[in-house]
ModelCIF file with pLDDT and N, C-alpha, C, O atoms, coordinates in Angstrom:
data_MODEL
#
_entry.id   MODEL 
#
_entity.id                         1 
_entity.type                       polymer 
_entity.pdbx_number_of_molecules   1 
#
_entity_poly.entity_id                      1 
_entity_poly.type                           'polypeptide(L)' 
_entity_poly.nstd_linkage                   no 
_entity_poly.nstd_monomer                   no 
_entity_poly.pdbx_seq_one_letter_code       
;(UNK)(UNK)(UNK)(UNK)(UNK)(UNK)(UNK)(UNK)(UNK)(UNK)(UNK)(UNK)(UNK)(UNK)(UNK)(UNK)
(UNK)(UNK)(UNK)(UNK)(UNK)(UNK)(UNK)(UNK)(UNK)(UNK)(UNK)(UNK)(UNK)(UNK)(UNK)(UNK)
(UNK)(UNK)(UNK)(UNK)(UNK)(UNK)(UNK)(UNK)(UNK)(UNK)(UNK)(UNK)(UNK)(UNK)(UNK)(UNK)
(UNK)(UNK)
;
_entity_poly.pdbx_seq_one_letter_code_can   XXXXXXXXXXXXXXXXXXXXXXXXXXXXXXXXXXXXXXXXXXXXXXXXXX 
_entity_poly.pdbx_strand_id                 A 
#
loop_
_entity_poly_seq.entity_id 
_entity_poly_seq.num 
_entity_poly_seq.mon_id 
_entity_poly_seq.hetero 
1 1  UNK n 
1 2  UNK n 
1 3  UNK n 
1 4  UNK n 
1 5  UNK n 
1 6  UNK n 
1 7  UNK n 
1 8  UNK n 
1 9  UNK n 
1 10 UNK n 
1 11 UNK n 
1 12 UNK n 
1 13 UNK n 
1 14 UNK n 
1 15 UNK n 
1 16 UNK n 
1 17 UNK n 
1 18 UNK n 
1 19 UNK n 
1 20 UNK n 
1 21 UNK n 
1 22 UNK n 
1 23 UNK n 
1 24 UNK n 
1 25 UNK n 
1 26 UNK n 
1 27 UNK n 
1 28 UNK n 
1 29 UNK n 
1 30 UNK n 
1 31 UNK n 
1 32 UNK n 
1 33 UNK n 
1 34 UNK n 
1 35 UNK n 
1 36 UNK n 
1 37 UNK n 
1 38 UNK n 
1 39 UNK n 
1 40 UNK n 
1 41 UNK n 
1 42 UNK n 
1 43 UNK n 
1 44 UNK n 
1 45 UNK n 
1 46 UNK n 
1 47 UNK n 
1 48 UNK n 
1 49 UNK n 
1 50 UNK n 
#
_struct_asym.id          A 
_struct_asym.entity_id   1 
#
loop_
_ma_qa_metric.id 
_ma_qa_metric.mode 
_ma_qa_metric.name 
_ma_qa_metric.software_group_id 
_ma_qa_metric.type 
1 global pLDDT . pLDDT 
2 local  pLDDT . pLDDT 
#
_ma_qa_metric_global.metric_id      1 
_ma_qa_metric_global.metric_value   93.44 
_ma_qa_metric_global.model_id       1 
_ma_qa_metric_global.ordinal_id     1 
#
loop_
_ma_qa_metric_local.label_asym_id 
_ma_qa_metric_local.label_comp_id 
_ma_qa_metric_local.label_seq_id 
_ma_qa_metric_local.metric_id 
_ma_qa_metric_local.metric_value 
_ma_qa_metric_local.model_id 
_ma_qa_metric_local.ordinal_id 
A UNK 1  2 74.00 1 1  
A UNK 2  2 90.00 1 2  
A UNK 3  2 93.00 1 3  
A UNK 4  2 94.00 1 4  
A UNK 5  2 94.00 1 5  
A UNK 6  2 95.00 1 6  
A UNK 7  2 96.00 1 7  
A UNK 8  2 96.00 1 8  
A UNK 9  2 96.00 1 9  
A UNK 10 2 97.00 1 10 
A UNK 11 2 97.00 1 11 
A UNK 12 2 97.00 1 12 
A UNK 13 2 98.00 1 13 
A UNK 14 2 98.00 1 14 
A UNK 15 2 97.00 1 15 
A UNK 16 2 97.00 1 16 
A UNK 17 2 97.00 1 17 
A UNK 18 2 96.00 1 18 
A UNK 19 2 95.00 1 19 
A UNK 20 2 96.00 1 20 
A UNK 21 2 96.00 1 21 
A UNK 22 2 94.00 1 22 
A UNK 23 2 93.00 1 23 
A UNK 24 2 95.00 1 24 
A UNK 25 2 96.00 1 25 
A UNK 26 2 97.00 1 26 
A UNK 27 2 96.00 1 27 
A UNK 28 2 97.00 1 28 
A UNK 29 2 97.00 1 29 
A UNK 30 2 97.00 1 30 
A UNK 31 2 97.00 1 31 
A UNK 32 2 97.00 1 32 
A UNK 33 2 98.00 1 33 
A UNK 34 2 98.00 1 34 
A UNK 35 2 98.00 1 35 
A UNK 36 2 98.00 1 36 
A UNK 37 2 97.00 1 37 
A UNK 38 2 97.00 1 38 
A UNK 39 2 96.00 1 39 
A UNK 40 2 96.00 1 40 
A UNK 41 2 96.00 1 41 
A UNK 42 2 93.00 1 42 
A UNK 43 2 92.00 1 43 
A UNK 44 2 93.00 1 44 
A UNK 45 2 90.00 1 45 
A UNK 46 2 88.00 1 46 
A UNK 47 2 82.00 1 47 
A UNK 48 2 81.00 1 48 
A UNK 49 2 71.00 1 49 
A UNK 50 2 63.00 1 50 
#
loop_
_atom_site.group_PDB 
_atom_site.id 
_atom_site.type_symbol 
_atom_site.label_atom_id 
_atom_site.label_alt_id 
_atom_site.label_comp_id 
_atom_site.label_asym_id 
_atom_site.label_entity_id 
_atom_site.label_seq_id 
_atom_site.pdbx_PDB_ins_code 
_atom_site.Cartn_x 
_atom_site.Cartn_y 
_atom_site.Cartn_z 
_atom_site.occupancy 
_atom_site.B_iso_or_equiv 
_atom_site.pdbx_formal_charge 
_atom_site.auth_seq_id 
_atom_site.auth_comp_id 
_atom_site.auth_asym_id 
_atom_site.auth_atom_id 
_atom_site.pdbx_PDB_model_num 
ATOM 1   N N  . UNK A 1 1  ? 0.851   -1.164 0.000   1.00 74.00 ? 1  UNK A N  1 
ATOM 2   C CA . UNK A 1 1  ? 0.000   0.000  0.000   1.00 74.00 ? 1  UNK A CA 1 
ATOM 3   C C  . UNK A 1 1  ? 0.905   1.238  0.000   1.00 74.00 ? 1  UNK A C  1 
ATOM 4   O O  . UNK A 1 1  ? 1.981   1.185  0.596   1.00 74.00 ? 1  UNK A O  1 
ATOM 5   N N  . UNK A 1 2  ? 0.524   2.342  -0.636  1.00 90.00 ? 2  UNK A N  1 
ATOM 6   C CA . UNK A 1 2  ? 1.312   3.222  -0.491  1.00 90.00 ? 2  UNK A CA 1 
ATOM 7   C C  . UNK A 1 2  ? 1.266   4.476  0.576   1.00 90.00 ? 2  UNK A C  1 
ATOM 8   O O  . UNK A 1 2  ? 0.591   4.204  1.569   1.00 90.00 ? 2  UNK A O  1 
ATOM 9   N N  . UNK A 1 3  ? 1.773   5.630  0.576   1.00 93.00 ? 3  UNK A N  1 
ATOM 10  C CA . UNK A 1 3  ? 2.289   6.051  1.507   1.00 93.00 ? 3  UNK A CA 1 
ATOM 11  C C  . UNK A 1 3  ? 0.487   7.132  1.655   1.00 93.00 ? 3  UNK A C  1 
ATOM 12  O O  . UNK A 1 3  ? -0.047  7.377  2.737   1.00 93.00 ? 3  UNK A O  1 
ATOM 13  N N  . UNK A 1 4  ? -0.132  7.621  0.128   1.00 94.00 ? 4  UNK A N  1 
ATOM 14  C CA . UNK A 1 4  ? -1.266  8.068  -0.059  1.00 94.00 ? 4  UNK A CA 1 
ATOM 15  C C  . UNK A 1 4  ? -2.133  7.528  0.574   1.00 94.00 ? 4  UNK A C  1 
ATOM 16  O O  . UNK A 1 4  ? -2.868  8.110  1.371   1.00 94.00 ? 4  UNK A O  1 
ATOM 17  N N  . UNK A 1 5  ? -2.170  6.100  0.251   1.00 94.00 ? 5  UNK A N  1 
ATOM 18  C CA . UNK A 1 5  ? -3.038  5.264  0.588   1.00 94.00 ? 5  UNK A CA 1 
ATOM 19  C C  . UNK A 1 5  ? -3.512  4.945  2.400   1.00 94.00 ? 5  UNK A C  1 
ATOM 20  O O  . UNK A 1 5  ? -4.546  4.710  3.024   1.00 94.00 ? 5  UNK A O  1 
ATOM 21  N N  . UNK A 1 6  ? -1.809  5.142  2.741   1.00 95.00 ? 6  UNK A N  1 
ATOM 22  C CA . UNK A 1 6  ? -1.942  4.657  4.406   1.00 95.00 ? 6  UNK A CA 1 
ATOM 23  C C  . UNK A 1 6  ? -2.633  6.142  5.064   1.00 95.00 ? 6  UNK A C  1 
ATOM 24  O O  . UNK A 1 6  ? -3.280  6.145  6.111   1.00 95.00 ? 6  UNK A O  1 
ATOM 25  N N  . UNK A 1 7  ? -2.428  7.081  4.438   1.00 96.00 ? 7  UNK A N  1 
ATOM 26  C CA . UNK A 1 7  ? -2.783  8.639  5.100   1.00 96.00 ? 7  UNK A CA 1 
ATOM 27  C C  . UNK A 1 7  ? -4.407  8.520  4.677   1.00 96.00 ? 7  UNK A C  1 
ATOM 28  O O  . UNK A 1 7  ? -5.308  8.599  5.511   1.00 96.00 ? 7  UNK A O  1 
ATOM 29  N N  . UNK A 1 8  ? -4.592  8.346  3.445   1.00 96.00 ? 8  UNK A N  1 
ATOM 30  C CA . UNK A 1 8  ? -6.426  8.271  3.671   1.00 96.00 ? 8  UNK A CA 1 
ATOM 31  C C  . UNK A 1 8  ? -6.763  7.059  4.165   1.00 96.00 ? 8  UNK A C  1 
ATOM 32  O O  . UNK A 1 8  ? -7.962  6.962  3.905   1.00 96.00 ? 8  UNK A O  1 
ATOM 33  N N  . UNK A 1 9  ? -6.329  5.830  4.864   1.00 96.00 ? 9  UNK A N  1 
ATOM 34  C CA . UNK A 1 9  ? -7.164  4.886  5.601   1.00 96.00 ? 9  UNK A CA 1 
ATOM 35  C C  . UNK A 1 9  ? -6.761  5.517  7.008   1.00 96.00 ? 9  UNK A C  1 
ATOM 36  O O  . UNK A 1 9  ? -7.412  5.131  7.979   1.00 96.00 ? 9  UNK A O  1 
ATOM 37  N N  . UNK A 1 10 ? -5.885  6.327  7.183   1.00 97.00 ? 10 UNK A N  1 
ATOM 38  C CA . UNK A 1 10 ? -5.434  7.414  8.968   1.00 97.00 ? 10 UNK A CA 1 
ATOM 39  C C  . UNK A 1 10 ? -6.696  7.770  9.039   1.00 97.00 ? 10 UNK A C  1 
ATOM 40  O O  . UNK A 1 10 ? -7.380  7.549  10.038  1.00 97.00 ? 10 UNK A O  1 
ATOM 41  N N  . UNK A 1 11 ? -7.341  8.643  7.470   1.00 97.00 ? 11 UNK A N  1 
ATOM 42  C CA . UNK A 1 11 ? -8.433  9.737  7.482   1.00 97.00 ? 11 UNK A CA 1 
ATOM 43  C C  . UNK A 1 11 ? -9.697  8.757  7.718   1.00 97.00 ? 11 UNK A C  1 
ATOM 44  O O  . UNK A 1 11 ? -10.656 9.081  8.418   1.00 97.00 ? 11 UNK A O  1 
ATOM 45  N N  . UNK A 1 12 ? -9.618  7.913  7.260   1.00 97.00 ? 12 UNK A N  1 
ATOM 46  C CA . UNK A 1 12 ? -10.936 7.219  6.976   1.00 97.00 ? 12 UNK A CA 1 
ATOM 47  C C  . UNK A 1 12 ? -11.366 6.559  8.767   1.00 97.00 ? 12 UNK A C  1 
ATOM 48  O O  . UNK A 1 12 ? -12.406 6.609  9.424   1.00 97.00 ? 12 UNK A O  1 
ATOM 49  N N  . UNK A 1 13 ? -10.139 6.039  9.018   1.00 98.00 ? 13 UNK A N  1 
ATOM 50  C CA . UNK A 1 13 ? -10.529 5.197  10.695  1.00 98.00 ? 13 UNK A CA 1 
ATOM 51  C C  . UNK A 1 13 ? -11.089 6.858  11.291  1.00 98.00 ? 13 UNK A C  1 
ATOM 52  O O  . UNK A 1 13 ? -12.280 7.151  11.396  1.00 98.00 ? 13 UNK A O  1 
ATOM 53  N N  . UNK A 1 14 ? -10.251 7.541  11.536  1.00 98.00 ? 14 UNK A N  1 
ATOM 54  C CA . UNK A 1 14 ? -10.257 8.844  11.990  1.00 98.00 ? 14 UNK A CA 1 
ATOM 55  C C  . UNK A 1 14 ? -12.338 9.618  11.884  1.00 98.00 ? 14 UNK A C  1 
ATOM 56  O O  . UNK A 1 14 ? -13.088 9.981  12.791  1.00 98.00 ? 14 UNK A O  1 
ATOM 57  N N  . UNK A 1 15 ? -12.538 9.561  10.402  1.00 97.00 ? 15 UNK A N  1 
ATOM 58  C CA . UNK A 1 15 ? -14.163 9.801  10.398  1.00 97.00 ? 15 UNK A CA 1 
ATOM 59  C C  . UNK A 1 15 ? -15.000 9.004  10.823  1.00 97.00 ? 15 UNK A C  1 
ATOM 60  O O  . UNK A 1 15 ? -16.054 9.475  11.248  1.00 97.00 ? 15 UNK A O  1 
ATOM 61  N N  . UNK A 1 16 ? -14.811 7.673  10.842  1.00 97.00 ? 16 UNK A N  1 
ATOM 62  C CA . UNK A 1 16 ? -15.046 6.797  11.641  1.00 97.00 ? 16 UNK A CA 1 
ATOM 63  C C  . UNK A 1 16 ? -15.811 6.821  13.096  1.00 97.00 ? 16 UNK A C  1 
ATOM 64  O O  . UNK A 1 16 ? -16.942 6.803  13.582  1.00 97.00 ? 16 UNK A O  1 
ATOM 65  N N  . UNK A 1 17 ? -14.108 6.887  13.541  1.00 97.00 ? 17 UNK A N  1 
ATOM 66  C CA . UNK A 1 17 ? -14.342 6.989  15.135  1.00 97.00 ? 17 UNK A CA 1 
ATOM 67  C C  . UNK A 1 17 ? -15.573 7.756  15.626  1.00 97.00 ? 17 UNK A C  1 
ATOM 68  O O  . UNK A 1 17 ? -16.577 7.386  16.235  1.00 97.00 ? 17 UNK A O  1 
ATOM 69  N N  . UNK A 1 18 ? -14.937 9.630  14.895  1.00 96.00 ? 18 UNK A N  1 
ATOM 70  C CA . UNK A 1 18 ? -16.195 10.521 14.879  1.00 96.00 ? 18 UNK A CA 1 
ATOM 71  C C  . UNK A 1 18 ? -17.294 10.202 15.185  1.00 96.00 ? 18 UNK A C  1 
ATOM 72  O O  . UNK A 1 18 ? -17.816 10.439 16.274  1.00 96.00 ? 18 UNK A O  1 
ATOM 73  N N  . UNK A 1 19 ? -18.126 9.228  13.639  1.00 95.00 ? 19 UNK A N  1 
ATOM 74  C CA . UNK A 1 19 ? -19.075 9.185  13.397  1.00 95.00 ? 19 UNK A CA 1 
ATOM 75  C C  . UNK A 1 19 ? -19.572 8.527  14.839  1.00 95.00 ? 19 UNK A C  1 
ATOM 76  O O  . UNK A 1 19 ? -20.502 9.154  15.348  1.00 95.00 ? 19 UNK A O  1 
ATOM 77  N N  . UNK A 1 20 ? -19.216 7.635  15.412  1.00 96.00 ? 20 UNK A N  1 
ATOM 78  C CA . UNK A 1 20 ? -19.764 6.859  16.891  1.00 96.00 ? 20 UNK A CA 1 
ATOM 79  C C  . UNK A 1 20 ? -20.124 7.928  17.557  1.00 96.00 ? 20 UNK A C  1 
ATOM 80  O O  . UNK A 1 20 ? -21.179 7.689  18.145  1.00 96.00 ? 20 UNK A O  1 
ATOM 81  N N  . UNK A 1 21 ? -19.633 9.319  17.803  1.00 96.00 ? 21 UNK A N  1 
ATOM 82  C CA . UNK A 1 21 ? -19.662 10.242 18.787  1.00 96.00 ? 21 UNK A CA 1 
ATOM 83  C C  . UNK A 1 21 ? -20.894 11.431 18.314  1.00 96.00 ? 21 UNK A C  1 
ATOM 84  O O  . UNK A 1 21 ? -21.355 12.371 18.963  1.00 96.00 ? 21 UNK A O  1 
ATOM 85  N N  . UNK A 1 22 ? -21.123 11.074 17.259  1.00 94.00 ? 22 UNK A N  1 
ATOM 86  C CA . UNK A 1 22 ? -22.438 12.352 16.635  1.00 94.00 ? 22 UNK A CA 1 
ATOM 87  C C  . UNK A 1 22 ? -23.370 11.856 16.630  1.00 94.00 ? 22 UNK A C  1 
ATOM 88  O O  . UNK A 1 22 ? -23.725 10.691 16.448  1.00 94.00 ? 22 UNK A O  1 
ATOM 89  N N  . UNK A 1 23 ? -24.023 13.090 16.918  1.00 93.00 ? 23 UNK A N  1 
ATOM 90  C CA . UNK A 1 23 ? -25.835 12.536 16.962  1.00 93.00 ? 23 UNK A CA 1 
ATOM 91  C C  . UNK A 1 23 ? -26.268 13.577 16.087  1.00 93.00 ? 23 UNK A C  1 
ATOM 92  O O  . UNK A 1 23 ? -27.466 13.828 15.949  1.00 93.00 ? 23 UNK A O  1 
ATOM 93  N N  . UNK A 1 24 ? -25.551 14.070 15.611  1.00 95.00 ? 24 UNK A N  1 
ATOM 94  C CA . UNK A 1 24 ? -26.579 15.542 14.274  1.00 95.00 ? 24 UNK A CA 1 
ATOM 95  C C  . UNK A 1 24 ? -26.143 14.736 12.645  1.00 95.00 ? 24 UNK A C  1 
ATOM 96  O O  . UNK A 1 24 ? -25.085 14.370 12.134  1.00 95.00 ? 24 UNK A O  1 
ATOM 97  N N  . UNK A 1 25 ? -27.700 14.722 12.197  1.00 96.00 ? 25 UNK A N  1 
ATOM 98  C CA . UNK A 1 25 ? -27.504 13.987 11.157  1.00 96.00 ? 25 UNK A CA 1 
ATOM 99  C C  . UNK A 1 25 ? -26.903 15.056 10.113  1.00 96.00 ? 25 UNK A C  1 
ATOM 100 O O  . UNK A 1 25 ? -26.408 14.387 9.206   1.00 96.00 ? 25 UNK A O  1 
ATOM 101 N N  . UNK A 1 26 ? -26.798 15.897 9.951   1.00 97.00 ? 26 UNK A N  1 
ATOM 102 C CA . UNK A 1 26 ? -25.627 16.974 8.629   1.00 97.00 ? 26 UNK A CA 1 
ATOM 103 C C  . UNK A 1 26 ? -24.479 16.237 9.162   1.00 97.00 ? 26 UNK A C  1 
ATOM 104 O O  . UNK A 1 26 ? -23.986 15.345 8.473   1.00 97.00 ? 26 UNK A O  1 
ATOM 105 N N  . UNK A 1 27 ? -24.024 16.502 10.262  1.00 96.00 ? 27 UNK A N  1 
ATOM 106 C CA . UNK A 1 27 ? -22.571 16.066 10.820  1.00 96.00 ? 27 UNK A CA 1 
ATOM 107 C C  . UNK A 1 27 ? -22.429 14.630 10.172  1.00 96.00 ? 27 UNK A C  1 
ATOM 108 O O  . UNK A 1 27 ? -21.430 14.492 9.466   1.00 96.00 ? 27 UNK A O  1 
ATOM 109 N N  . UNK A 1 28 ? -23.066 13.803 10.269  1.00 97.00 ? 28 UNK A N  1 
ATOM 110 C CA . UNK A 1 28 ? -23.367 12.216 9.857   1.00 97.00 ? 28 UNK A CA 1 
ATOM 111 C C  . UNK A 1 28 ? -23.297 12.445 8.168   1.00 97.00 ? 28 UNK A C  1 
ATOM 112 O O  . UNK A 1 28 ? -22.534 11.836 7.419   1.00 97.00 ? 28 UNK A O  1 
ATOM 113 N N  . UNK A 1 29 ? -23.972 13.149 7.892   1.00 97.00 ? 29 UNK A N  1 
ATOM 114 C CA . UNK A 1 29 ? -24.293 13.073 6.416   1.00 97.00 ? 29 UNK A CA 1 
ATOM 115 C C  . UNK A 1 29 ? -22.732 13.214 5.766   1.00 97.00 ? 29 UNK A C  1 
ATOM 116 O O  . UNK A 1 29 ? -22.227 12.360 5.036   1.00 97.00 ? 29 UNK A O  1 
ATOM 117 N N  . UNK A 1 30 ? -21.942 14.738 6.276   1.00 97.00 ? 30 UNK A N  1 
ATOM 118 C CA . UNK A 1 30 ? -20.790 15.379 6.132   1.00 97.00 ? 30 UNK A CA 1 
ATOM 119 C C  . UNK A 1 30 ? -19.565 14.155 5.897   1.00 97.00 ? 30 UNK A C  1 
ATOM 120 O O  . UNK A 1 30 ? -18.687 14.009 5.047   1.00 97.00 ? 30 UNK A O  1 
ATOM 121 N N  . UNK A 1 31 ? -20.012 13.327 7.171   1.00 97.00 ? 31 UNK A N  1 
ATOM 122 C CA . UNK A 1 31 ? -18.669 12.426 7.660   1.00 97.00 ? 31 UNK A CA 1 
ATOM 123 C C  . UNK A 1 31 ? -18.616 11.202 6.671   1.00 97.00 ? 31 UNK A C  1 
ATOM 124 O O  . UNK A 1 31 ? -17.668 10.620 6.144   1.00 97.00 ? 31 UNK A O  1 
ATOM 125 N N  . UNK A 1 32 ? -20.206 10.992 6.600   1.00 97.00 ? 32 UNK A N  1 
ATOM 126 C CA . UNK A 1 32 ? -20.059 9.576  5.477   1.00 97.00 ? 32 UNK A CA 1 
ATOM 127 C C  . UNK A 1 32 ? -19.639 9.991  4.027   1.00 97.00 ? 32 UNK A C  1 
ATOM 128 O O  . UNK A 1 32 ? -19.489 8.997  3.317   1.00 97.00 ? 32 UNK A O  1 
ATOM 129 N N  . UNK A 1 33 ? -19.394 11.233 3.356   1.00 98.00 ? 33 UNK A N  1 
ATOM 130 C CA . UNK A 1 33 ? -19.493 11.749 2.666   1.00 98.00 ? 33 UNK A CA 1 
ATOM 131 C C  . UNK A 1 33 ? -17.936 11.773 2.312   1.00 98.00 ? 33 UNK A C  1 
ATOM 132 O O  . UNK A 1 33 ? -17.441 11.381 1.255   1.00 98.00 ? 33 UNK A O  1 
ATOM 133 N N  . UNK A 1 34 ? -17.467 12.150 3.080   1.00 98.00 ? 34 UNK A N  1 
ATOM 134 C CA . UNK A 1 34 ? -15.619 12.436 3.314   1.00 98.00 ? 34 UNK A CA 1 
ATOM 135 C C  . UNK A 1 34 ? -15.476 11.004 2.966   1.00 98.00 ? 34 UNK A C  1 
ATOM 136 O O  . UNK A 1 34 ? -15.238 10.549 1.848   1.00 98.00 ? 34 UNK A O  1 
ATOM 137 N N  . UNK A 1 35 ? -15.685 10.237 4.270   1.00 98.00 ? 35 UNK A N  1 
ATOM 138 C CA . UNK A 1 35 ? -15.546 8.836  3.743   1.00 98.00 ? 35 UNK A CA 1 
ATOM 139 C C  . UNK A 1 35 ? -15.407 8.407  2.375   1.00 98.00 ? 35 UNK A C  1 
ATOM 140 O O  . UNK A 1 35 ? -14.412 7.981  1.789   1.00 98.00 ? 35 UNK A O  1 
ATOM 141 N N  . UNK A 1 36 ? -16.595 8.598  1.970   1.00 98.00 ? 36 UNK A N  1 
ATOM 142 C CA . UNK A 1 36 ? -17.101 7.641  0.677   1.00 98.00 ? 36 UNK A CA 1 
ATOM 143 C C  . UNK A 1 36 ? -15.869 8.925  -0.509  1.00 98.00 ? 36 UNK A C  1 
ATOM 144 O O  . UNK A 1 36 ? -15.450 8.385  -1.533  1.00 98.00 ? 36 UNK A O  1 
ATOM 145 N N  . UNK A 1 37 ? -15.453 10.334 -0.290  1.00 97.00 ? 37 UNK A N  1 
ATOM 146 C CA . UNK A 1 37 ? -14.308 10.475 -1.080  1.00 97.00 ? 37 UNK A CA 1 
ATOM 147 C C  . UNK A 1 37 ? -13.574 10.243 -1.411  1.00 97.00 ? 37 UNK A C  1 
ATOM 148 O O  . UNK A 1 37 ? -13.230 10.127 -2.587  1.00 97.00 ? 37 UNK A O  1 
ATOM 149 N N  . UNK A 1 38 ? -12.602 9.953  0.300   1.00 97.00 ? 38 UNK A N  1 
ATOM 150 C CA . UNK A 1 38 ? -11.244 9.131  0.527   1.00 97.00 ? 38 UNK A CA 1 
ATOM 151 C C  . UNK A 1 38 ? -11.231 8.039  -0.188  1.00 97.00 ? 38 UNK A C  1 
ATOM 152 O O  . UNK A 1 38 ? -10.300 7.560  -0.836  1.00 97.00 ? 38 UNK A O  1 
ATOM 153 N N  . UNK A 1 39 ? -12.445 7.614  -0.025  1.00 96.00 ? 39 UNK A N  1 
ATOM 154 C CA . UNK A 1 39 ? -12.491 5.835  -0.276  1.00 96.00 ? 39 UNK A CA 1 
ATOM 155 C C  . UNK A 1 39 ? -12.585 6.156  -2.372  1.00 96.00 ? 39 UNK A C  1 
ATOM 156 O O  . UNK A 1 39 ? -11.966 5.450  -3.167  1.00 96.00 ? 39 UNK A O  1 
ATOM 157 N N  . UNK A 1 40 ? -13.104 6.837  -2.608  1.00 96.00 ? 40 UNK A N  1 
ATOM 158 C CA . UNK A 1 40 ? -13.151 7.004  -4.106  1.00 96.00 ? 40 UNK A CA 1 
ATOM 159 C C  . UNK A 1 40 ? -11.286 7.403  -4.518  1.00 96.00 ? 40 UNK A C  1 
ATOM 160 O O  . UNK A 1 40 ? -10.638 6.843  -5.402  1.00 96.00 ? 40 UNK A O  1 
ATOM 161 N N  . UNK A 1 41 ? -10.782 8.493  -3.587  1.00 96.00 ? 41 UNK A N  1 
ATOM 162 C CA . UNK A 1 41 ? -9.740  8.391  -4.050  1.00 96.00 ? 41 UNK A CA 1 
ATOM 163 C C  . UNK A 1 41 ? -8.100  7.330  -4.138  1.00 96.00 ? 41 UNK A C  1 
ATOM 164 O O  . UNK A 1 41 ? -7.061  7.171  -4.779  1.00 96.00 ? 41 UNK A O  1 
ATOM 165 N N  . UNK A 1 42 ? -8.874  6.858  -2.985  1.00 93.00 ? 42 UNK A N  1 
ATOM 166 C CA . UNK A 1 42 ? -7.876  5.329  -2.985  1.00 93.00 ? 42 UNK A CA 1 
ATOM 167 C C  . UNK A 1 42 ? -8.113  4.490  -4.462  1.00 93.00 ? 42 UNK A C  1 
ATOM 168 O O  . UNK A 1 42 ? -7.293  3.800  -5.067  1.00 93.00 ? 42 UNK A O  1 
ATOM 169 N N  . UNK A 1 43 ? -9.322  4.754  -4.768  1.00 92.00 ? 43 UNK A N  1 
ATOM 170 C CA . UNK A 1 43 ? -9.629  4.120  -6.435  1.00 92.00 ? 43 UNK A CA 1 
ATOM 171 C C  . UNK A 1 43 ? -9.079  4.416  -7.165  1.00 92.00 ? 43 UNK A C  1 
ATOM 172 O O  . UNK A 1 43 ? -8.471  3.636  -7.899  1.00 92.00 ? 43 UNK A O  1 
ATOM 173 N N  . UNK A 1 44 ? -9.057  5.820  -7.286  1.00 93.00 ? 44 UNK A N  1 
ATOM 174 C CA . UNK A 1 44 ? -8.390  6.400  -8.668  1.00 93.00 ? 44 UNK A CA 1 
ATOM 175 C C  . UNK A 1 44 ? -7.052  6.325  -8.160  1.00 93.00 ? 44 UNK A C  1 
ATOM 176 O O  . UNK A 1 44 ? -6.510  6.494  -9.252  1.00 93.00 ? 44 UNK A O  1 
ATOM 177 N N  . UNK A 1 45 ? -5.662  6.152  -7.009  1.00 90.00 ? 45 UNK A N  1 
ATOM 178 C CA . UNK A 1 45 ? -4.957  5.820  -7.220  1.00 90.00 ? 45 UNK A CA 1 
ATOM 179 C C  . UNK A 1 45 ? -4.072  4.338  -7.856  1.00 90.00 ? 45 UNK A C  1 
ATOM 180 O O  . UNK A 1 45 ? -3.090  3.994  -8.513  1.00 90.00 ? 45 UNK A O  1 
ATOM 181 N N  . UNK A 1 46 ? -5.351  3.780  -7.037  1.00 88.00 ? 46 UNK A N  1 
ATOM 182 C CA . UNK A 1 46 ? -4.925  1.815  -7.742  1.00 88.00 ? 46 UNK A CA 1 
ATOM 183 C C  . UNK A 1 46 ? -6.013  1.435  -8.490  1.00 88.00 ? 46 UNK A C  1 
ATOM 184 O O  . UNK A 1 46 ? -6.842  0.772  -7.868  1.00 88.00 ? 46 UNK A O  1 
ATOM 185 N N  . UNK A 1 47 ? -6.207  1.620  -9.425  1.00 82.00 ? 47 UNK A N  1 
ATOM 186 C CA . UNK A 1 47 ? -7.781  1.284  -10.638 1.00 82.00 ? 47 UNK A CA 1 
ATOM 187 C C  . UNK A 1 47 ? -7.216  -0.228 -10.618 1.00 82.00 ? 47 UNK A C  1 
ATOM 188 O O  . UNK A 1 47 ? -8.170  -0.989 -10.778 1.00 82.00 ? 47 UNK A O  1 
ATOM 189 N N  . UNK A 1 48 ? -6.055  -0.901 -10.485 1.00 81.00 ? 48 UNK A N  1 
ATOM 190 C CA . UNK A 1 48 ? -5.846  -2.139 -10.596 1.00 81.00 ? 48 UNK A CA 1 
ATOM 191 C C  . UNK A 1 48 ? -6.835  -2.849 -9.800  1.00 81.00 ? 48 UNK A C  1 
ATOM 192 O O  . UNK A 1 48 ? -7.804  -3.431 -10.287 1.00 81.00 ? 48 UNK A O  1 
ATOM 193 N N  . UNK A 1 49 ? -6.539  -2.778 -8.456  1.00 71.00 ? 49 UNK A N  1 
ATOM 194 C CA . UNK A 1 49 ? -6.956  -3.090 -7.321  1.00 71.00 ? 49 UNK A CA 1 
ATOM 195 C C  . UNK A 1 49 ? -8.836  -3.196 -7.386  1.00 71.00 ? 49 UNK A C  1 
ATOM 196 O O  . UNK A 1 49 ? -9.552  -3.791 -6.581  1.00 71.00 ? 49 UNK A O  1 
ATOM 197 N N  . UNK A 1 50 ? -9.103  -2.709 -8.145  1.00 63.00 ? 50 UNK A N  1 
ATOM 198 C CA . UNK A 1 50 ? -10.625 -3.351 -7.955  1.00 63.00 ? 50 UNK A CA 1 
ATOM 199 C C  . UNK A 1 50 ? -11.020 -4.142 -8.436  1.00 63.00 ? 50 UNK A C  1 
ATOM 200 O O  . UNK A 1 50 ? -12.170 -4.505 -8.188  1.00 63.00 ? 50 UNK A O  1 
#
């Protein structure tokens, strides 16, 4: 995995955690949102990988 890769799964556990601690659904909406970016941009670095 690379060095990109290990910093957005940091970001991703990181929104994560968050999300356990919120109860306002924008905040929720916001966080799954980041998520589901990171997680898109781990794609476009390894298109192999899927």
């Amino acid at each position: 995995m690379c060095d990109k890769c290990v910093e957005l799964d940091g970001k991703i556990e990181h929104l994560q955690a968050l999300a356990k601690w919120v109860t306002d659904q924008a905040t929720m909406e916001a966080i799954t949102q980041l998520v589901q970016e990171h997680q898109a941009k781990k794609l476009e670095l390894h298109p192999e990988d899927q």
